[in-house]
C-alpha positions as CSV (number, residue, x, y, z in Angstrom):
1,X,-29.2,5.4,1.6
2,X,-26.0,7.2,0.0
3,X,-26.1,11.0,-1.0
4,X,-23.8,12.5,-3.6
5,X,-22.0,15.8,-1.9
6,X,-20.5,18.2,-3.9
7,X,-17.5,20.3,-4.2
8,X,-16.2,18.1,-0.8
9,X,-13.0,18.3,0.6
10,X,-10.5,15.2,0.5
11,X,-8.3,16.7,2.9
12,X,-9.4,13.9,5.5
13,X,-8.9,10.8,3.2
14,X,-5.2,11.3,1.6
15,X,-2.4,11.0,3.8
16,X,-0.3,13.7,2.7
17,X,-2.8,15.7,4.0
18,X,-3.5,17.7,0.9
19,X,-6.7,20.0,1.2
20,X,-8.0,19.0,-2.6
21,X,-11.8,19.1,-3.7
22,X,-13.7,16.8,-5.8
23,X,-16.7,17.7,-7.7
24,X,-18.9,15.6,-6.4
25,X,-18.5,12.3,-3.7
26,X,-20.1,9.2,-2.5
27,X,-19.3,7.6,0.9
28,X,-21.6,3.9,0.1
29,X,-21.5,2.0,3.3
30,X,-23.3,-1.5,2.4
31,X,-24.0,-3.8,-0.2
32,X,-27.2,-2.3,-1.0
33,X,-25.6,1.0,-1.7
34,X,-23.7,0.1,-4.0
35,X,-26.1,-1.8,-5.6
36,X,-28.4,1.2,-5.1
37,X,-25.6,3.2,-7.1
38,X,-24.5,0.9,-9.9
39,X,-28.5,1.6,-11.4
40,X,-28.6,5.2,-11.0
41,X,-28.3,7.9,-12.6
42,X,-24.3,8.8,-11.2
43,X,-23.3,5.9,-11.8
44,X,-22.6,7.2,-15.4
45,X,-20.5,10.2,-14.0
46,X,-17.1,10.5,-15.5
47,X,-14.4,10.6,-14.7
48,X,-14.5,8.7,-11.4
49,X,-12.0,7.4,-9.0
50,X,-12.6,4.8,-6.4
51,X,-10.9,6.2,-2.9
52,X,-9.8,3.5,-0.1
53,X,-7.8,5.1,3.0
54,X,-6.0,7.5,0.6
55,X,-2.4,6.1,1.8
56,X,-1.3,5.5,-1.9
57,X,-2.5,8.2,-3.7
58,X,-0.9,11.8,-4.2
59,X,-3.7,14.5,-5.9
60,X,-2.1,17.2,-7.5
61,X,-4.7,19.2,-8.4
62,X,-8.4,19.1,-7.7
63,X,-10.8,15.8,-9.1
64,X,-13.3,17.2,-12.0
65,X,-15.1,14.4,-11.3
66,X,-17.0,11.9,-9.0
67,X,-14.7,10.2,-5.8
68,X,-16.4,6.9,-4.8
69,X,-15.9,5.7,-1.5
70,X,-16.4,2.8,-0.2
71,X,-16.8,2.2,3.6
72,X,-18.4,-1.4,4.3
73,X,-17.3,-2.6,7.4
74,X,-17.0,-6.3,9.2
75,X,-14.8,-9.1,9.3
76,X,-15.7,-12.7,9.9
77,X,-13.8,-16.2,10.1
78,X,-16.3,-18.2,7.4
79,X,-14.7,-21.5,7.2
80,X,-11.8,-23.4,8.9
81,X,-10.0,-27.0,8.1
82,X,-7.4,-29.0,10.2
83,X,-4.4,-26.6,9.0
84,X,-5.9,-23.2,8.2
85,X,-9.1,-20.6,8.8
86,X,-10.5,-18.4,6.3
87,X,-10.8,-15.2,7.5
88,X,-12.8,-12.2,5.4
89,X,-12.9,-8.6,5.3
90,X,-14.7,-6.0,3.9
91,X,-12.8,-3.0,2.2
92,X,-13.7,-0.2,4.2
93,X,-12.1,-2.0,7.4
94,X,-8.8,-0.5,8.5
95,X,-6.0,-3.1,7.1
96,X,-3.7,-2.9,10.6
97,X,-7.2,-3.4,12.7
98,X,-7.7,-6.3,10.8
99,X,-4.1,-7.3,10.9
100,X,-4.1,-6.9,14.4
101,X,-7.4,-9.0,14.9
102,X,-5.7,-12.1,13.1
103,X,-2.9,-12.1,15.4
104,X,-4.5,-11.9,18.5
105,X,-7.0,-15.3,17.5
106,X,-3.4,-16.5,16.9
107,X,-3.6,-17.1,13.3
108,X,-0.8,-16.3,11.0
109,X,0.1,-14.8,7.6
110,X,-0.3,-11.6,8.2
111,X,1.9,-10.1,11.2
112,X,5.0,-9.1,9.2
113,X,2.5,-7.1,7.4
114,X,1.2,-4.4,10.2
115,X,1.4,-0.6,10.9
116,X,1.3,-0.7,6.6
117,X,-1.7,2.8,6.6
118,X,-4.7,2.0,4.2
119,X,-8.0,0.0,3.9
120,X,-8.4,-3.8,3.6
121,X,-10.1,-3.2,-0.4
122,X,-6.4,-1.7,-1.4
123,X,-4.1,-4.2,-0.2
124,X,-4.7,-6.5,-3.6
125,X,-4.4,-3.8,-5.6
126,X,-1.1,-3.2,-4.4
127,X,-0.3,-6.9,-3.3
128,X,1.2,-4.8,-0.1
129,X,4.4,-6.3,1.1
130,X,7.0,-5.9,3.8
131,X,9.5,-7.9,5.7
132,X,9.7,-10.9,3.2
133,X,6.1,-11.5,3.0
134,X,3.6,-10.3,0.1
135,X,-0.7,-10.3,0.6
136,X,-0.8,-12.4,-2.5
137,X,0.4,-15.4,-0.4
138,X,-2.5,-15.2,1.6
139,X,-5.6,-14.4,-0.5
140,X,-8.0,-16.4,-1.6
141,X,-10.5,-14.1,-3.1
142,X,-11.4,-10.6,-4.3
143,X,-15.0,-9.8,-4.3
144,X,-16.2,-6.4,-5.9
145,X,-18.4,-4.9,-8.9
146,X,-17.0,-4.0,-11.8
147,X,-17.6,-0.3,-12.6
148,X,-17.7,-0.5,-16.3
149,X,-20.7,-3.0,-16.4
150,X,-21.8,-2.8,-12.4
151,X,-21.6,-6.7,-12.5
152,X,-20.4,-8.6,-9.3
153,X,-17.3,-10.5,-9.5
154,X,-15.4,-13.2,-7.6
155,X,-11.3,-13.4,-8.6
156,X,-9.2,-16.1,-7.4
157,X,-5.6,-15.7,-6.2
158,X,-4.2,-16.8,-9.6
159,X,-7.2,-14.4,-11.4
160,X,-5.5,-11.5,-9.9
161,X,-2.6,-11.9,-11.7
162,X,-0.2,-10.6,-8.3
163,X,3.3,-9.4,-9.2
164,X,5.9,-7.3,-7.0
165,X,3.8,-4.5,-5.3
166,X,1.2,-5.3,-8.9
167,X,-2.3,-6.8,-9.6
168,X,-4.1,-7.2,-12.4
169,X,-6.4,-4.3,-10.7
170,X,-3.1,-1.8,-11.7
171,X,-3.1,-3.3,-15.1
172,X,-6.1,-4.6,-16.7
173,X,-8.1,-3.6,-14.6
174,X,-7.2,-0.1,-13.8
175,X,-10.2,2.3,-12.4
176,X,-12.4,-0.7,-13.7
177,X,-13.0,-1.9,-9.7
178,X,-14.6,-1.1,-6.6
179,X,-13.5,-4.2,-4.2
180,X,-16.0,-5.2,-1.7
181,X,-14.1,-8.0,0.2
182,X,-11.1,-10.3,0.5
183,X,-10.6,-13.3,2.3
184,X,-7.5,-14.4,3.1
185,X,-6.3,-18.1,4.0
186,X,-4.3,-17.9,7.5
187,X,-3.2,-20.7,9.5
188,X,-3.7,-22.3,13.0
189,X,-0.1,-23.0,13.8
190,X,1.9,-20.0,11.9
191,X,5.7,-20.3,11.3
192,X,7.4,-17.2,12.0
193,X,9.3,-15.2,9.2
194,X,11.8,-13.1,10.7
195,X,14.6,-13.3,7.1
196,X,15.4,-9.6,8.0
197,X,18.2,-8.3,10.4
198,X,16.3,-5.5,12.0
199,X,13.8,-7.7,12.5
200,X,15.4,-10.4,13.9
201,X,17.7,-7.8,16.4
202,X,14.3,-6.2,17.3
203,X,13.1,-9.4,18.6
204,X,15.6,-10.2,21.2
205,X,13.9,-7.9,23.5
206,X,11.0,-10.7,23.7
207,X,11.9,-13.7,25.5
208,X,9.2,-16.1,23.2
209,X,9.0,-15.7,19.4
210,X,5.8,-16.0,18.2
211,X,3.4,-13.6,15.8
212,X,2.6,-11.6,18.2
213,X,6.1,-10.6,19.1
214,X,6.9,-10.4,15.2
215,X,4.0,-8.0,15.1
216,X,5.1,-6.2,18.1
217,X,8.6,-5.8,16.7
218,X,7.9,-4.3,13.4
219,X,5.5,-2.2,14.9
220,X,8.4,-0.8,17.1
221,X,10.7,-0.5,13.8
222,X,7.6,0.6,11.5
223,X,7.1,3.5,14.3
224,X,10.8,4.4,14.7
225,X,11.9,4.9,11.1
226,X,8.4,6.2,9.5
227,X,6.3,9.5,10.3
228,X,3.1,9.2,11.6
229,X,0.7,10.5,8.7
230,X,-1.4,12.1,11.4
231,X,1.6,14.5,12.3
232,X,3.5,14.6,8.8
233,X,1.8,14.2,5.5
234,X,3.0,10.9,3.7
235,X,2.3,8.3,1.7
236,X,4.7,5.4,3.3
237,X,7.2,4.1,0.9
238,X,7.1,6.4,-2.1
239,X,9.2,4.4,-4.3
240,X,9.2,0.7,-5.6
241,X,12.5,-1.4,-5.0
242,X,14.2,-1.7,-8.7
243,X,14.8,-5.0,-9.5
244,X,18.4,-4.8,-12.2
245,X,20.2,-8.0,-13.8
246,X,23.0,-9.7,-11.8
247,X,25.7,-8.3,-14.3
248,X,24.7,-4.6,-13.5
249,X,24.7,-5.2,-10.1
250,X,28.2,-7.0,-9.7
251,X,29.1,-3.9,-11.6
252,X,27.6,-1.6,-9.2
253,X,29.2,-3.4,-6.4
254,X,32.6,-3.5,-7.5
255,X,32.3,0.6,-7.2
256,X,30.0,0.4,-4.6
257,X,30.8,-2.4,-2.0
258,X,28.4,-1.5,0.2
259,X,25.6,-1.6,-1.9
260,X,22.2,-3.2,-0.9
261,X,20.7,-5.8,-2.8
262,X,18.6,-9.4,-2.2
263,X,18.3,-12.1,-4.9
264,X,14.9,-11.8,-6.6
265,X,15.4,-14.2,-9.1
266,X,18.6,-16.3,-10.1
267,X,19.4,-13.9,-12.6
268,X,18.1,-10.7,-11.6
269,X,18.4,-8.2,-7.9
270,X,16.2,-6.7,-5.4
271,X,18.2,-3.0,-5.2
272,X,17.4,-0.9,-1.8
273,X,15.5,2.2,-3.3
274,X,16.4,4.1,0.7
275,X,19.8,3.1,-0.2
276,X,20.0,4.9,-3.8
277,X,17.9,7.8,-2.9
278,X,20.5,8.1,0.5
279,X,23.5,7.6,-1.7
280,X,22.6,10.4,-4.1
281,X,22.2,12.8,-1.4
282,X,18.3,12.9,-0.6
283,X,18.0,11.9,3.2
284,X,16.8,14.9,4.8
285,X,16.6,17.1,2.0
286,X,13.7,19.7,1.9
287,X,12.6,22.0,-0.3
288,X,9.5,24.3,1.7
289,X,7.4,22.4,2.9
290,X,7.8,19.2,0.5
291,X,10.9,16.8,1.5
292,X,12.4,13.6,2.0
293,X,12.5,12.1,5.4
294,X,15.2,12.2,7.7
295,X,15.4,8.4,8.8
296,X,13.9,7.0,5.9
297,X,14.8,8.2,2.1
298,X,11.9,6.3,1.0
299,X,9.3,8.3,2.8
300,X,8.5,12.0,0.7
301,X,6.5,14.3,3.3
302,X,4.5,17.1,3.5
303,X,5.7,19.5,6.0
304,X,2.5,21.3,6.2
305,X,1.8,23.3,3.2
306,X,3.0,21.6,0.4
307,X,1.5,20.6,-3.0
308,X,0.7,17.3,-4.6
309,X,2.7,19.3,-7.6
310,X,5.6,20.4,-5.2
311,X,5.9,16.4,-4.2
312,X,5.8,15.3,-7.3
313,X,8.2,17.6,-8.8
314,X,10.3,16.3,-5.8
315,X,9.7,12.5,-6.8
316,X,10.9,13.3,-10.7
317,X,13.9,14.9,-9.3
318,X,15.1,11.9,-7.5
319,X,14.4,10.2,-10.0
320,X,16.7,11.6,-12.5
321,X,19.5,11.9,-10.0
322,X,18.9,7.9,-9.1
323,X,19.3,6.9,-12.9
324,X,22.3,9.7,-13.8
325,X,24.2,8.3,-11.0
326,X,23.5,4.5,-11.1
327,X,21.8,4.3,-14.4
328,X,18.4,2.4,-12.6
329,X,15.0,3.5,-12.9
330,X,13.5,4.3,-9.8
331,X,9.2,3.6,-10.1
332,X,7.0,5.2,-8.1
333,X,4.8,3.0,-6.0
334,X,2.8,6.4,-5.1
335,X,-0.1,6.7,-7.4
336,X,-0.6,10.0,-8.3
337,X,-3.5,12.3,-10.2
């Protein structure tokens, strides 16, 4: 049986490691709780703001309102055919545990996605993505309750309406969502994707190529270039790579040789966000305790005693310097509050 707690510190579940308070908060742990909760009386309480691990999210000022979080644990394999097995987690199961749990079986989809922070429920939400591979090309379902009705619902793939680092759960169905489960479709004799230099140079310190040696290699890169949030307060990635038409780019290039970009359509660029924000001057920077990380100018931190406000403020100034100086709009992929 869940318990609402009141005036409860969040301090534990963010990953900038921002002491903020909610009014009131709900930890449901099973199915029943949550259907428990969808017929009470809280389940009216407004606003309210579902919480996963807390590694997308900046809060710059104290919730006036009710934090649900949802902490159902277990994974299981609950089918298999010649080619694939489908594999399904719940949402309060650590995404990189799980990750790490695929490889290991030896089935594959997943390893160019590990060491990404968060829960298994946020990953469609974001439709995560790293190394040339996005979660949407692995899941099959969504399973959750919708929190405007306190139905149960079951989304297909092609339901979830995936887009680059976008769902229909940013969109449509913002704040509308608590996500139960997801199962993802993973096969039984994985073909490595190694498109990305770093990648492939960090490999040839294994002598066989297989996902577990993909995993282990962007683990090793993952851990060189990012802070740990346990020791620094971040959020990952704070910004979203821009995507700009071929003709802005060519014209960016001819100033710019160096620039970094990687078709996205046949008409349109992937720009490096780290390579703006480094370009402008950011890398390193730091303003008190709020600042931009030295090996990795996508990465904001929290040197200690910063606020979500002092980060943000941070965020907006990049921002403007990014589009004054290449005239591209940097999006945050940070959600903030």
């Amino acid at each position: 049986m869940y318990s609402i707690l009141q005036n409860y510190s969040l301090k534990p579940f963010n990953t900038f490691g921002l002491d903020i308070k909610t009014d009131r908060y709900i930890a449901l742990q099973s199915i029943k709780d949550i259907e428990q909760f969808t017929k009470s009386d809280e389940f009216q309480i407004k606003p309210r703001l579902v919480l996963g691990g807390g590694s997308n999210l900046l809060f710059t000022h104290d919730f006036n309102g009710l934090i649900i979080h949802p902490v159902l644990k277990g994974m299981e394999m609950i089918l298999e055919d010649d080619d694939y097995i489908y594999a399904k987690a719940y949402s309060g199961e650590n995404w990189d545990t799980f990750v790490e749990c695929t490889v290991v079986k030896g089935y594959g989809g997943l390893e160019n996605l590990s060491y990404i922070p968060g829960n298994v429920g946020a990953c469609p939400i974001q439709n995560i993505g790293a190394y040339g591979v996005e979660v949407q090309e692995s899941i099959v379902k969504v399973e959750g309750v919708n929190l405007l009705s306190g139905s149960y619902f079951e989304m297909s793939n092609s339901d979830c309406q995936f887009g680059y680092r976008d769902s229909i759960f940013k969109r449509t169905l913002k704040d509308q969502t608590l996500i139960t489960a997801v199962t993802f479709k993973l096969s039984k004799f994985p073909k490595i994707n190694v498109g990305y230099e770093n990648v492939t140079e960090e490999l040839k310190k294994y002598p066989e190529k297989n996902i577990e040696t993909v995993r282990k290699a962007i683990i090793s890169i993952r851990k060189n270039k990012l802070p740990d949030p346990k020791e620094t307060g971040n959020a990952g990635s704070f910004f979203k790579n821009p995507i700009i038409d071929i003709t802005h780019f060519e014209a960016l290039r001819n100033e710019n040789p160096e620039i970094q970009g990687f078709p996205a359509t046949e008409q349109q660029v992937k720009i490096s966000a780290a390579w703006l924000i480094d370009h402008c001057g950011w890398k390193g920077y730091r303003k008190g305790d709020a600042g931009v990380h030295v090996n990795q100018p996508l990465v904001l931190v929290n040197y200690g005693s910063a606020t979500g406000k002092d980060i943000l403020d941070l965020a907006r100034q990049i921002q403007q310097s990014v589009k004054k100086t290449f005239n591209i709009n940097l999006e945050m992929e940070v959600n903030f509050i």
